[in-house]
C-alpha positions in Angstrom: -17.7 -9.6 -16.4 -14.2 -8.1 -16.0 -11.1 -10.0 -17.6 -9.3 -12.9 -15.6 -5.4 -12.0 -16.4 -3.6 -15.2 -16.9 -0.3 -15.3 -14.2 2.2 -14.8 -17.1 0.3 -11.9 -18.5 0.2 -10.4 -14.9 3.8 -10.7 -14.6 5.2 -9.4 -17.6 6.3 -6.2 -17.5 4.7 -3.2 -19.2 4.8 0.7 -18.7 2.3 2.0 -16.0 0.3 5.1 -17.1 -0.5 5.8 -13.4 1.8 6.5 -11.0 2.0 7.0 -7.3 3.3 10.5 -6.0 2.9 10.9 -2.3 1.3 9.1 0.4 -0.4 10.9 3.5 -0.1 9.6 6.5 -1.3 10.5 9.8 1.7 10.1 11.9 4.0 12.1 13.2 7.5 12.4 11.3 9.7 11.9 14.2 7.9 7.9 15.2 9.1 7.4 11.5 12.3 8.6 12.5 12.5 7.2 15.5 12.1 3.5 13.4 15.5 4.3 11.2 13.4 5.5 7.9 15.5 8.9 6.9 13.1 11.9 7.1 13.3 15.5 5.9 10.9 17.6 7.7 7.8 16.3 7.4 8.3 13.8 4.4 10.2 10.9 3.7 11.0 9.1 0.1 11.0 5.7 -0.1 12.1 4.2 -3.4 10.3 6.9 -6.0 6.8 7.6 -3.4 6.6 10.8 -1.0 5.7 9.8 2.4 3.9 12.7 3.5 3.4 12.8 7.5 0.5 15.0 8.5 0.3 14.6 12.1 -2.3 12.8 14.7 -4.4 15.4 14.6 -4.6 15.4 10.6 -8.3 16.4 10.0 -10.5 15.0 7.2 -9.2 11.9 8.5 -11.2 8.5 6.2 -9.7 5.7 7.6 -9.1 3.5 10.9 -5.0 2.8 9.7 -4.3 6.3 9.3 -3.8 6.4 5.6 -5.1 9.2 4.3 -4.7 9.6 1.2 -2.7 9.8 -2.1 -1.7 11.9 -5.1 -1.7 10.2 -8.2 0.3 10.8 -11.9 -1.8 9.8 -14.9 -4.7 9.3 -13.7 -8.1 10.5 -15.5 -10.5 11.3 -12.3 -10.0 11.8 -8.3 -13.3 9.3 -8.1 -12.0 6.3 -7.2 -14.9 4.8 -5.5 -14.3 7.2 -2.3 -10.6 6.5 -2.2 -9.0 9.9 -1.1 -6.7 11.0 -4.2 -5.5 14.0 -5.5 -3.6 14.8 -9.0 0.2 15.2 -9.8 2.0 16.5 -12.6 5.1 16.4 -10.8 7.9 14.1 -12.6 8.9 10.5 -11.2 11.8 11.2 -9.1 15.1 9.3 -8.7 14.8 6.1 -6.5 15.9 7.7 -3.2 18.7 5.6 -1.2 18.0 3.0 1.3 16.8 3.9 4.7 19.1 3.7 7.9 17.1 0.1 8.9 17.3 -1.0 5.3 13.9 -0.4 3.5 14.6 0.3 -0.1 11.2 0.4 -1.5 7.4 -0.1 -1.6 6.3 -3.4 -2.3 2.2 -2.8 -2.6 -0.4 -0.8 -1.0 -3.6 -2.0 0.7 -6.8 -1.2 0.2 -10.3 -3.0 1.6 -13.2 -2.8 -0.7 -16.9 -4.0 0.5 -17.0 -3.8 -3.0 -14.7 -5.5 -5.2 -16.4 -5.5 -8.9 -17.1 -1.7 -7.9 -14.1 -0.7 -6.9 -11.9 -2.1 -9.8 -14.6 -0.7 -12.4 -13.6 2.7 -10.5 -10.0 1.9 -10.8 -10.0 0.6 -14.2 -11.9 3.4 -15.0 -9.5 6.2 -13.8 -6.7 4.4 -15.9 -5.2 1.9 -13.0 -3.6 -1.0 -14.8 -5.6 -3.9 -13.6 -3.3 -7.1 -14.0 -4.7 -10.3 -12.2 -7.7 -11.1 -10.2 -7.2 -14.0 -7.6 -10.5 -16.1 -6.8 -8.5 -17.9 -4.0 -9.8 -16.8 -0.1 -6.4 -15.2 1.8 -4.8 -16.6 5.0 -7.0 -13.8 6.5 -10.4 -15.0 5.3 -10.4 -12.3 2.1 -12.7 -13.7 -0.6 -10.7 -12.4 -3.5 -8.2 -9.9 -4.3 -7.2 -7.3 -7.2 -3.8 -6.7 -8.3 -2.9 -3.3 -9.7 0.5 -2.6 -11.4 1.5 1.5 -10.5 5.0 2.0 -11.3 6.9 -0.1 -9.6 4.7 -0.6 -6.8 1.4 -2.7 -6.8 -2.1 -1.4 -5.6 -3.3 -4.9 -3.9 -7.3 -4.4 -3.4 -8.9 -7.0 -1.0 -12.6 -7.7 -0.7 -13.4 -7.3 2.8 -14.7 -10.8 4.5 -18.7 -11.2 4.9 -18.4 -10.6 8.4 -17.1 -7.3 8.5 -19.1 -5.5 6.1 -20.8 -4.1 8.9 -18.4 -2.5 10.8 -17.4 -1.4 7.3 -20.5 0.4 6.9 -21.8 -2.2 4.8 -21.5 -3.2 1.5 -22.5 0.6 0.0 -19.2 2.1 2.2 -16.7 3.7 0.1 -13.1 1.7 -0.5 -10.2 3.0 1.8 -6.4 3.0 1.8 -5.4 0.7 4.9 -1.6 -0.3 4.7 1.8 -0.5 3.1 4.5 -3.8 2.7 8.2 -2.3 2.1 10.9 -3.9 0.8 14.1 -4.7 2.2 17.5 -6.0 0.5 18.1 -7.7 4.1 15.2 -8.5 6.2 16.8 -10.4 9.0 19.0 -6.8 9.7 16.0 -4.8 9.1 13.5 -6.7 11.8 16.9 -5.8 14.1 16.8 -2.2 13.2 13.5 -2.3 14.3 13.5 -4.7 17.3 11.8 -4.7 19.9 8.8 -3.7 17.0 8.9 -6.4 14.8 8.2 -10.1 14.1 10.2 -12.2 13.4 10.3 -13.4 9.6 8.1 -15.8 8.2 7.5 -17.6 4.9 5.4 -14.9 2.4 2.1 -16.7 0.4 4.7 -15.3 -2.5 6.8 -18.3 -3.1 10.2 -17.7 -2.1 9.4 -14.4 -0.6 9.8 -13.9 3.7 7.7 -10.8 5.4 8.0 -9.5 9.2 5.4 -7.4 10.5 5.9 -4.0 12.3 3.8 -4.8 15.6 1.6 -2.4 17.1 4.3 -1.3 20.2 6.1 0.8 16.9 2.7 3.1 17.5 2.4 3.2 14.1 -0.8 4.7 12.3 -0.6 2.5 9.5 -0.4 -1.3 9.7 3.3 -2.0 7.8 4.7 -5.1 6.9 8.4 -5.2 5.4 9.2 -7.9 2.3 11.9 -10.0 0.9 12.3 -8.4 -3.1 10.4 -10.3 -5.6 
């Protein structure tokens, strides 16, 4: 039986021995670009993570979103129950300035697990800091959820609903990255930055919190939502 984290425990701050490096994505820089996010060849920093853009036609390719994969700091295995990850020594960098539209940081990454117990085992295992584990189903229909603190982003892991195991692969299918909140110090000026391609913003299940999602005219290979700060 794995640990139930009380909400204060969850909360309180604490060093996080793994880290997150570099995401790869398989998008093209310039659609990044193209959305006010400052890019540099074929990367782009936001808050302390790489975002690594590796093209449509990235090859090796593991899930629907385009998320590809990620290199971790600190961690003790790549086996993270089929999640694509690769090791970094390389230092935390600086916090890199806001973006043109306003996006400061990372809020959490998604992942789906048919899974859950087996995937956090796999996490917890690699040295992922698990913090809370909620019971409660999502607006979405997700069972339960695992919250991981890395850095100063959080790894949110969501059992996938009953009735999508299947096109999942089943319940034996490997976990896989799927998308990415950001944050923004001004939501209402970042949904204009990226207008005609976003929502408008709504009320967060975070009390207090607001989100707007990036809608699928941004052509986007990664589902993004952009965040209120906590």
């Amino acid at each position: 039986m794995l640990p139930r984290v009380s909400a204060t425990e969850a909360e309180r701050p604490r060093p996080a021995a793994v880290t997150i490096d570099e995401l790869a994505i398989a998008d093209d820089a310039q659609r990044w670009a193209d959305l006010g996010f400052a890019v540099e060849g074929e990367h782009a920093a936001i808050g302390a993570v790489r975002i690594r853009f590796a093209g449509r036609d990235a090859t090796g390719r593991r899930s629907a979103s385009g998320l590809l994969g990620w290199s971790l700091r600190g961690a003790r295995t790549t086996e993270l129950d089929g999640i694509a990850t690769t090791l970094s020594r390389s230092e935390v960098p600086p916090t890199a300035a806001a973006h043109p539209n306003g996006v400061v940081a990372i809020d959490h990454v998604v992942v789906f697990s048919p899974a859950l117990e087996r995937t956090i085992a796999a996490l917890q295992a690699a040295g992922l800091d698990l913090r809370r584990i909620r019971e409660e189903p999502t607006p979405a229909g997700a069972p339960r959820q695992a919250f991981f603190r890395l850095g100063d982003e959080i790894l949110e892991v969501i059992q996938l609903p009953d009735d999508r195991l299947d096109l999942a692969g089943g319940s034996d299918a490997p976990a896989r990255l799927w998308g990415l909140a950001l944050i923004s110090a001004d939501i209402d000026a970042t949904v204009a930055a990226l207008a005609p391609h976003s929502g408008a913003p709504h009320d967060a299940v975070q009390d207090g919190r607001r989100i707007a999602t990036v809608r699928r005219s941004a052509g986007l290979a990664v589902p993004v939502a952009v965040m209120t700060p906590a």
